[in-house]
DRENMI-666953 format. One record per atom (N, C-alpha, C): residue in three letters; x, z negated, y. Coordinates in steps of 0.001 Angstrom, whole numbers, plus 524288, in hexadecimal, padded with zeros to 5 digits. Last residue first. Layout:
BEGIN
AlaXZY
...
***
This chain:
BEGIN
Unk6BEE97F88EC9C83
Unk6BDB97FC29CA0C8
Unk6C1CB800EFC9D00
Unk6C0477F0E4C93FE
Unk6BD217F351C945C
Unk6BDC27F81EC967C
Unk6C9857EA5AC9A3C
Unk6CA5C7EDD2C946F
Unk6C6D47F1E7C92DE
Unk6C42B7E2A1CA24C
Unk6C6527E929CA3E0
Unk6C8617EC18C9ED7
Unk6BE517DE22C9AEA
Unk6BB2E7E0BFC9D34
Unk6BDD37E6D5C9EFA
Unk6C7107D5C9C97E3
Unk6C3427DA56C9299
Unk6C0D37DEBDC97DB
Unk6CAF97D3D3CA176
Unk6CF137D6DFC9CDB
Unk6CB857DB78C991A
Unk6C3B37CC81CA3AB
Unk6C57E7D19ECA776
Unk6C8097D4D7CA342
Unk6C39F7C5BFC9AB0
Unk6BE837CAD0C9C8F
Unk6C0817CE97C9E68
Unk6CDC07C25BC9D5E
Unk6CAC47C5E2C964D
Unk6C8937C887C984F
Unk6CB877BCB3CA6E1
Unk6CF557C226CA4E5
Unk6CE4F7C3B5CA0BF
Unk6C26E7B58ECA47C
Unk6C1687B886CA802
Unk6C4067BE89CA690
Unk6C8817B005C9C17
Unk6C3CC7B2CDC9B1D
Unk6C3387B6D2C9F0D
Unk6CE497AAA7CA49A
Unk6D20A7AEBDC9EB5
Unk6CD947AFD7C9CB7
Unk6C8F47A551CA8E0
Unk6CCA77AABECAC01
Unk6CF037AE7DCA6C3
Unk6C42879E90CA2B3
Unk6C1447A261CA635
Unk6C3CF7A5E0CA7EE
Unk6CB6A79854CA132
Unk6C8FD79B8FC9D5D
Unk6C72279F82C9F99
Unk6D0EB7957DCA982
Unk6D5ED797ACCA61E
Unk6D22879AD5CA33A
Unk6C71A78D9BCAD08
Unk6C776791FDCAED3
Unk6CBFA794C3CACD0
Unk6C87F78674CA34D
Unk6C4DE789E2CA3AE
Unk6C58D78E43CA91E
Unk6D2DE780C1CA4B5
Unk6D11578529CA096
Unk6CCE17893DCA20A
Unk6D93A78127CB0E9
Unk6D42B77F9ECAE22
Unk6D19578457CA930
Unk6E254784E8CB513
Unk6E1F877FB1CB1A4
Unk6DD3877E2BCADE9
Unk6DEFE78CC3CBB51
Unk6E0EA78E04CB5A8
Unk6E34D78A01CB2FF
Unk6DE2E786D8CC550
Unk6D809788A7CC0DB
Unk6DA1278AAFCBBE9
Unk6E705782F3CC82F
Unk6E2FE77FD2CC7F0
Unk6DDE97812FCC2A0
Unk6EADB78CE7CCB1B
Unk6EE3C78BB2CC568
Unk6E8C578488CC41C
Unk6E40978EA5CD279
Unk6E3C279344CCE1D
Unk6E6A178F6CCCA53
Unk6E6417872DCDAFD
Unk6E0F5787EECD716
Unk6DFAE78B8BCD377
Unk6EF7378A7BCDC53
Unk6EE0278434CDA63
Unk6E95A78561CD505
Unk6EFE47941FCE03F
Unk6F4857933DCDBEA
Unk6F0BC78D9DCD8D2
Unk6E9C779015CE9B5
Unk6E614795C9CE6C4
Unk6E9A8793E2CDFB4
Unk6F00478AE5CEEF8
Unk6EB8E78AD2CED11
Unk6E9C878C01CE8AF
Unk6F8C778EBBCF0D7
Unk6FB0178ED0CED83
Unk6F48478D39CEBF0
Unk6F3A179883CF65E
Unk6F68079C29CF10F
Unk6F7B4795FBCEF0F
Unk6EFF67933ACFE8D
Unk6EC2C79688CFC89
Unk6EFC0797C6CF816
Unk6F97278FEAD03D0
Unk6F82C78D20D013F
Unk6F36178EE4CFF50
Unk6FDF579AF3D069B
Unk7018479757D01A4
Unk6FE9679388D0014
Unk6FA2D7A656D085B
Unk6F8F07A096D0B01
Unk6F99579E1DD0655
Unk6F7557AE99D0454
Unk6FC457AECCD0886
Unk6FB787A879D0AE8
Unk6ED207AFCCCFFCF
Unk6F1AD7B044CFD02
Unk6F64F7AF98CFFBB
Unk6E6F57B416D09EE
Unk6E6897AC5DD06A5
Unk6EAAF7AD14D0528
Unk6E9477BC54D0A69
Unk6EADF7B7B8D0E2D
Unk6E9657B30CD0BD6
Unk6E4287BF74D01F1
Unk6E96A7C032D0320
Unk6EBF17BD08D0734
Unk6D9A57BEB7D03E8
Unk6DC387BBD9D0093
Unk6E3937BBE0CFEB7
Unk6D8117C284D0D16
Unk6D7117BE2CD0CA8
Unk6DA357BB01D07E1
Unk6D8887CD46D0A58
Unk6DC3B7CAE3D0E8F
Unk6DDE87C577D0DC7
Unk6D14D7CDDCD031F
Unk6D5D97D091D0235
Unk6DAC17CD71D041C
Unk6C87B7CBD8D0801
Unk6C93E7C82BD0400
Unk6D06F7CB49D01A3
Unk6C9827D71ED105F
Unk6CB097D1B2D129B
Unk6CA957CBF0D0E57
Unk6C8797DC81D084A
Unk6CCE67DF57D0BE6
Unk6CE6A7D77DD0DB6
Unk6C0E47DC68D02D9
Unk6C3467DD0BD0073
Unk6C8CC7DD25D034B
Unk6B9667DEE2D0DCF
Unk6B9E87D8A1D0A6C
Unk6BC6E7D84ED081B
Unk6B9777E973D0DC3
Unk6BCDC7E5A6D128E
Unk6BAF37DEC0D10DC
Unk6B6817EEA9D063F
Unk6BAFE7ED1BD072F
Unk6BE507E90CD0A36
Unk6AD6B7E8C4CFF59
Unk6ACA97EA6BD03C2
Unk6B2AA7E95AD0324
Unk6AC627E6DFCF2ED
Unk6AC787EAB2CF470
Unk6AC597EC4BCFB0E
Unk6AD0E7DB07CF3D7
Unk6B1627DD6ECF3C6
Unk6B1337E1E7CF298
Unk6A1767D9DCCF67A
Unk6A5B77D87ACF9E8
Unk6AAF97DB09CF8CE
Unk69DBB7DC23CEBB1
Unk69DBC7DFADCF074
Unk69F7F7DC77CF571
Unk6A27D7D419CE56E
Unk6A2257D8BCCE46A
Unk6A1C27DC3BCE9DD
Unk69CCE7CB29CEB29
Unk6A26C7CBDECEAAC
Unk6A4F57D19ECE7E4
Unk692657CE13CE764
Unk693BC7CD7BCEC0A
Unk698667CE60CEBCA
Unk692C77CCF6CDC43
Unk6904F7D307CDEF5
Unk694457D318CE401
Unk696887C1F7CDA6A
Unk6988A7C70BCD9E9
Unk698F67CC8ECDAEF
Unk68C627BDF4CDE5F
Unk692707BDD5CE111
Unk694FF7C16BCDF49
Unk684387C227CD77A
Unk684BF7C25ECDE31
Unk68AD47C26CCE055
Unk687CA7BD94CCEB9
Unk688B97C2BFCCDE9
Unk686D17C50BCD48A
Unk6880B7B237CD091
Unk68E2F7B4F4CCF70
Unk68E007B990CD192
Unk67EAF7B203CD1A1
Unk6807F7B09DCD58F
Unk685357B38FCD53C
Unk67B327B2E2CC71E
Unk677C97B8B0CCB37
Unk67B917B518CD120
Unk67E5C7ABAACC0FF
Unk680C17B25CCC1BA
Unk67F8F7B32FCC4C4
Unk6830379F6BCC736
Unk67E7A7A2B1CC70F
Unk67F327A9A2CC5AF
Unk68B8C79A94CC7FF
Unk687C27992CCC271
Unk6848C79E68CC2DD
Unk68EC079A73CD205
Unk6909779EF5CCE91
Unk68D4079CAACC899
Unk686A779343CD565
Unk685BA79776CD62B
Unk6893279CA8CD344
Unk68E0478A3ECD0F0
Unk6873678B90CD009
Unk6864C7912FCD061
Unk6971078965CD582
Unk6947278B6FCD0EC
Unk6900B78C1BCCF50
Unk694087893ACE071
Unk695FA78D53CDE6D
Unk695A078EACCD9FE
Unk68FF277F25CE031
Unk68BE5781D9CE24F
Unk68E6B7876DCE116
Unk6997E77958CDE40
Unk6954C77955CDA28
Unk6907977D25CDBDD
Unk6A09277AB8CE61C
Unk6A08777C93CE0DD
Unk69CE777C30CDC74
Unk69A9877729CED80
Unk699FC77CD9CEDD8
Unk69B0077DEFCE8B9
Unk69A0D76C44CEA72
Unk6959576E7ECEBCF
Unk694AF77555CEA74
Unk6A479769B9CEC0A
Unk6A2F976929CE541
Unk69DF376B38CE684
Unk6A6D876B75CF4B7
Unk6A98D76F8FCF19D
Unk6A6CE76FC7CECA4
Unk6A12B763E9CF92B
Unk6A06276A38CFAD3
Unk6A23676CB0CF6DC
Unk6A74C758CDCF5B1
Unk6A1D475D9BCF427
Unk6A050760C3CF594
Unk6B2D475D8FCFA5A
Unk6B01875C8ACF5A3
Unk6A96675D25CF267
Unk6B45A7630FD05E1
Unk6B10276031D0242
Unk6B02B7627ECFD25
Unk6BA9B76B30D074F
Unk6BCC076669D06CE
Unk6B91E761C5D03D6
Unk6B53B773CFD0A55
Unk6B5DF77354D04FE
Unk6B99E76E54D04E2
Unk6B250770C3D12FB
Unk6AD2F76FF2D1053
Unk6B00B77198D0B34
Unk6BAC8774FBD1970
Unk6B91876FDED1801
Unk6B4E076CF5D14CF
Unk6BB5B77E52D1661
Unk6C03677BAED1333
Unk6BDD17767FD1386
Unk6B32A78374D1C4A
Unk6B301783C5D16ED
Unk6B8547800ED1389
Unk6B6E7780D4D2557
Unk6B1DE77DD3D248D
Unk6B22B77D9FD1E10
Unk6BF7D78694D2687
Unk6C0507816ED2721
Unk6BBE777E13D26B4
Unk6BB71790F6D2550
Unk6BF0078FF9D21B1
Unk6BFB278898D213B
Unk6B4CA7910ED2EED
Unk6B26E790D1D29DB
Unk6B5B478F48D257D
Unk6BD22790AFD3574
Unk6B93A78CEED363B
Unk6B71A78C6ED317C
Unk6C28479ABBD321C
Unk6C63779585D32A7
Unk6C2507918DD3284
Unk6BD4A7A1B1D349E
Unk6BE7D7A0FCD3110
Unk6C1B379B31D2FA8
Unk6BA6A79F58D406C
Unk6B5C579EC3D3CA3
Unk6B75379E34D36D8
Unk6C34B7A33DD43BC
Unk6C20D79DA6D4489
Unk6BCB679D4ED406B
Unk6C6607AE62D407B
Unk6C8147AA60D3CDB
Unk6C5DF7A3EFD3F0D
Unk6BA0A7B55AD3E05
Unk6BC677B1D7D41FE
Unk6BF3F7AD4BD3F32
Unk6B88B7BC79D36BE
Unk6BD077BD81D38E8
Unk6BDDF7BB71D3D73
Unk6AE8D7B6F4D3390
Unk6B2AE7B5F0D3093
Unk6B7897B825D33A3
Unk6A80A7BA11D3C8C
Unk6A8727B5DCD3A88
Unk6AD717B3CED35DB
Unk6A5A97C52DD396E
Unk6A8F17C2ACD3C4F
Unk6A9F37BD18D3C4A
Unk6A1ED7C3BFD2D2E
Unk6A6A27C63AD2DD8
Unk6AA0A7C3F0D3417
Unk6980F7BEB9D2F99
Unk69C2E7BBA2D2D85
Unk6A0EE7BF32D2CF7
Unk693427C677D3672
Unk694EF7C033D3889
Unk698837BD9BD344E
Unk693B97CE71D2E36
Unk6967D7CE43D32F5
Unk698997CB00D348C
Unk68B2D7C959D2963
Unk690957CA31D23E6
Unk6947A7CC00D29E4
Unk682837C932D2E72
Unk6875C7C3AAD2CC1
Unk68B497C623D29DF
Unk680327D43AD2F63
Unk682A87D0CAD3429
Unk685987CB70D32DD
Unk67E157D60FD24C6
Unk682FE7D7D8D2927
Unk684CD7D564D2CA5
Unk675E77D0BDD23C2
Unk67C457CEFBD2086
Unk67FA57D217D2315
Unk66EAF7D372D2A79
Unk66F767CF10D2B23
Unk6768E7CD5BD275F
Unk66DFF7DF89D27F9
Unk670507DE4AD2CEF
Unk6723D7D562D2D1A
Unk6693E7DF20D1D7D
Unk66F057E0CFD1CE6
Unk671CA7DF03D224D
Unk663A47D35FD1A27
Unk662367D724D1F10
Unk6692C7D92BD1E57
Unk662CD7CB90D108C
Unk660F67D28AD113D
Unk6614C7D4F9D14DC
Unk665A97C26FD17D5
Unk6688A7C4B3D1553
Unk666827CB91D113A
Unk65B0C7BF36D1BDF
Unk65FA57C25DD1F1F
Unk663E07C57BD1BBE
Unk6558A7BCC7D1306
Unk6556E7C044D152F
Unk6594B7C2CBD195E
Unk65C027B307D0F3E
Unk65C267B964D0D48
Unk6580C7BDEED1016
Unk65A417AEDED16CE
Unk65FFF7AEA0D1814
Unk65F907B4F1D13CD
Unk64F3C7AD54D16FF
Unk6515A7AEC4D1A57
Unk6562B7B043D19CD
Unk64F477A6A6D0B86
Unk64BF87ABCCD0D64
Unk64FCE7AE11D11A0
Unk656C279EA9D0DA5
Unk657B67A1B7D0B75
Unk6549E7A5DCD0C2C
Unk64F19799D2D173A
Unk654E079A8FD1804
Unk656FF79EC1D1411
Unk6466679842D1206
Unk644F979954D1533
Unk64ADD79C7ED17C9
Unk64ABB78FC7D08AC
Unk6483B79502D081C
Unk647BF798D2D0CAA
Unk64CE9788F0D101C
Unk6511278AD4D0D38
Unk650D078FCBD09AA
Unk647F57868FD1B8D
Unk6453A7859AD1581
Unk64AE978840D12B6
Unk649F677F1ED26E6
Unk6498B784F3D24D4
Unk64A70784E6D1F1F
Unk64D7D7766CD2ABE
Unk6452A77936D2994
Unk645B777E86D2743
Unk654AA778F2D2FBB
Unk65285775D7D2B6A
Unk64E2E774B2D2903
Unk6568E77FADD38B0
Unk6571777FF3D3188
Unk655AB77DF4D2EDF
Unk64E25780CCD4388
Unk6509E77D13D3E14
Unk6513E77D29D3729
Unk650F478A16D4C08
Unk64E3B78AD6D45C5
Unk65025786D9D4224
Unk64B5178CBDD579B
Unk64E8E789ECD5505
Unk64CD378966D4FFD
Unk6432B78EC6D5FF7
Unk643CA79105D5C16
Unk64A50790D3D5715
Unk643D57865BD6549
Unk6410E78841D6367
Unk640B078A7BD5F55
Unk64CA677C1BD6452
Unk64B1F78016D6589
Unk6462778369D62C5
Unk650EE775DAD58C4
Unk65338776FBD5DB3
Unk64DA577A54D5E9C
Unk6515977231D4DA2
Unk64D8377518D5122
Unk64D7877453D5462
Unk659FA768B3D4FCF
Unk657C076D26D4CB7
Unk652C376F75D4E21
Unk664D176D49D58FB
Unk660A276881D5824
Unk65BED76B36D5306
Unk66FA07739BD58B8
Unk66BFD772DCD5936
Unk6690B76E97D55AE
Unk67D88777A3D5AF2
Unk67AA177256D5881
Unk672AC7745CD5A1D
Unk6885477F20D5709
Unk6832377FA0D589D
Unk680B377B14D5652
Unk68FDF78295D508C
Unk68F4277BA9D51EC
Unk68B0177C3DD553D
Unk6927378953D4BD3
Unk693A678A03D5089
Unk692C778409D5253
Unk6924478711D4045
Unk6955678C27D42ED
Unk6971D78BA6D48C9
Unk68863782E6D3E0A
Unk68E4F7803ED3CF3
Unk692D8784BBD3EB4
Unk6817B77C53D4900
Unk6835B78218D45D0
Unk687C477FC1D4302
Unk67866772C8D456E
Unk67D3E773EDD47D4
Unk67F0777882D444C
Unk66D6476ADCD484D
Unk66E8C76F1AD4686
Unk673C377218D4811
Unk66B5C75DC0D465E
Unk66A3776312D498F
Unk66D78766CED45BD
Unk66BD2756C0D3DAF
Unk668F3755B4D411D
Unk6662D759C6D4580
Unk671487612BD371D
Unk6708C75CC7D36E0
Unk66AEE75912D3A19
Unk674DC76CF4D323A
Unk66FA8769CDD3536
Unk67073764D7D335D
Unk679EE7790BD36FF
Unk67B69774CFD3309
Unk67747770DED36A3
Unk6763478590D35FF
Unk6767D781D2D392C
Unk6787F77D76D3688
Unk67D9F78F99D3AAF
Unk67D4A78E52D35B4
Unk67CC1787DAD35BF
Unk678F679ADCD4208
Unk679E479498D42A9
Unk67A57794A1D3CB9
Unk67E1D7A866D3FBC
Unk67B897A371D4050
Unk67BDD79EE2D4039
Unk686487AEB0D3E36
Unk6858D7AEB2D4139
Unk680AC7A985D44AD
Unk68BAF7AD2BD35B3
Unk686607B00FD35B8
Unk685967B00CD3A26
Unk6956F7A61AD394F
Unk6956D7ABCDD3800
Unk691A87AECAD35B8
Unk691497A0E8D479C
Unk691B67A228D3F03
Unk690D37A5B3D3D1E
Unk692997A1C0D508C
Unk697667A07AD4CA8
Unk696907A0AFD46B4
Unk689B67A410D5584
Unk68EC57A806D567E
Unk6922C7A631D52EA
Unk67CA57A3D2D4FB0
Unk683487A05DD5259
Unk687477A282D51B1
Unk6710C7A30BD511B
Unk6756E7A656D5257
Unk6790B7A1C9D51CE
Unk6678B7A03AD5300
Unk6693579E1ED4D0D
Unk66C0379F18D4C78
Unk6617E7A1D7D58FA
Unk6642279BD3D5A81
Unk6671E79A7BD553B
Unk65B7C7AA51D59EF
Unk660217AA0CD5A47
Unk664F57A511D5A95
Unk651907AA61D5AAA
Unk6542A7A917D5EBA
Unk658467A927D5F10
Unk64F557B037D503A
Unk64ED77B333D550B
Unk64FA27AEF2D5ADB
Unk651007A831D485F
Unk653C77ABCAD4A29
Unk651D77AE9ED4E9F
Unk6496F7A00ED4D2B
Unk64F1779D44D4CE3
Unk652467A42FD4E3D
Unk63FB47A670D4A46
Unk640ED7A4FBD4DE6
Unk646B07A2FED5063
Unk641217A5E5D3ECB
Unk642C17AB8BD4182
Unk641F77A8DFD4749
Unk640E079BADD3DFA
Unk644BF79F7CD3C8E
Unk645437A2F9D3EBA
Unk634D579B0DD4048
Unk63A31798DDD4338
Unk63F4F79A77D426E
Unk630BA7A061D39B6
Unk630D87A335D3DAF
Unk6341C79FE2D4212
Unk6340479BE6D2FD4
Unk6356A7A0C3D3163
Unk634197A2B7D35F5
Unk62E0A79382D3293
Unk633407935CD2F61
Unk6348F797E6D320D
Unk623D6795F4D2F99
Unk6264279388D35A1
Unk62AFC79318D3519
Unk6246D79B1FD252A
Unk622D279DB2D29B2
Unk6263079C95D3000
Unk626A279125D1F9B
Unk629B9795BCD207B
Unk628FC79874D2454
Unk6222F78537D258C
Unk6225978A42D21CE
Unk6279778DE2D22F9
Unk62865778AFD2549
Unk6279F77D64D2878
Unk626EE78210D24D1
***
């Protein structure tokens, strides 16, 4: 299928609106595809190319997906409105609880874990990736009211005995291993030489 016909089913899919779902926190289907097509948010089932104007993902080019996804993402109104949906969305503790219990089970697997951890280092391999995250995390903790609620958050972790003796494990865990003992006692020199400077 070209692009062209591509895109004008797309924009067809969006202007019916069949792409809505009151439960994810974009507010959109997030479809998972097997034989048919199922929200993983709401459990919404459809047949694939349902309907007329029904838009089968799977024809949809991966170029065709990234173009688009950055274009929405330039529209200042389009990150408002999700950076919303996922604010409310987070101050529903059932949603928090649902996601918390999806994310513990997918870290139960073993190769998930050896997947992400290898798909993490890669990407901190990359400077121009580091020096993104860092920008970013930089201006997050210039907005107060993030500074207010990673504040909260981590103080209430700290009040939960089996998070402290955790956290106790895997700290006296990593100062077993020479090489990270090196890296932290390099890290403090620096800090040390740098603030001597100022």
């Amino acid at each position: 299928m070209n692009n062209t016909r591509l895109d004008l089913r797309l924009d067809a899919y969006i202007k019916s609106g069949l792409w809505r779902c009151s439960e994810s926190p974009t507010g959109a289907h997030y479809w998972i595809i097997t034989d048919k097509m199922r929200c993983k948010y709401c459990d919404e089932e459809r047949q694939l190319g349902e309907g007329k104007t029904s838009f089968a993902i799977t024809v949809q080019s991966s170029q065709t997906k990234t173009a688009a996804a950055k274009r929405s993402w330039r529209d200042p109104e389009y990150r408002a409105k999700l950076s919303a949906a996922r604010k409310r969305s987070w101050q529903d503790p059932e949603y928090r609880a649902k996601l918390s219990a999806a994310r513990k089970g997918s870290w139960q697997d073993p190769e998930y874990r050896a997947k992400l951890s290898a798909a993490r280092k890669r990407s901190w391999q990359d400077p121009e990736y580091r020096a993104k995250q860092r920008a970013a995390l930089k201006r997050r903790w210039q907005d107060p009211e993030y500074r207010v609620e990673q504040s909260a958050a981590r103080k209430g972790s700290w009040q939960d005995p089996e998070y402290q003796a955790k956290q106790s494990a895997s700290r006296k865990g990593s100062w077993q291993d020479p090489e990270y003992r090196a890296k932290q006692s390099a890290s403090v020199k620096r800090r040390k030489k740098e603030g001597s400077k100022k």
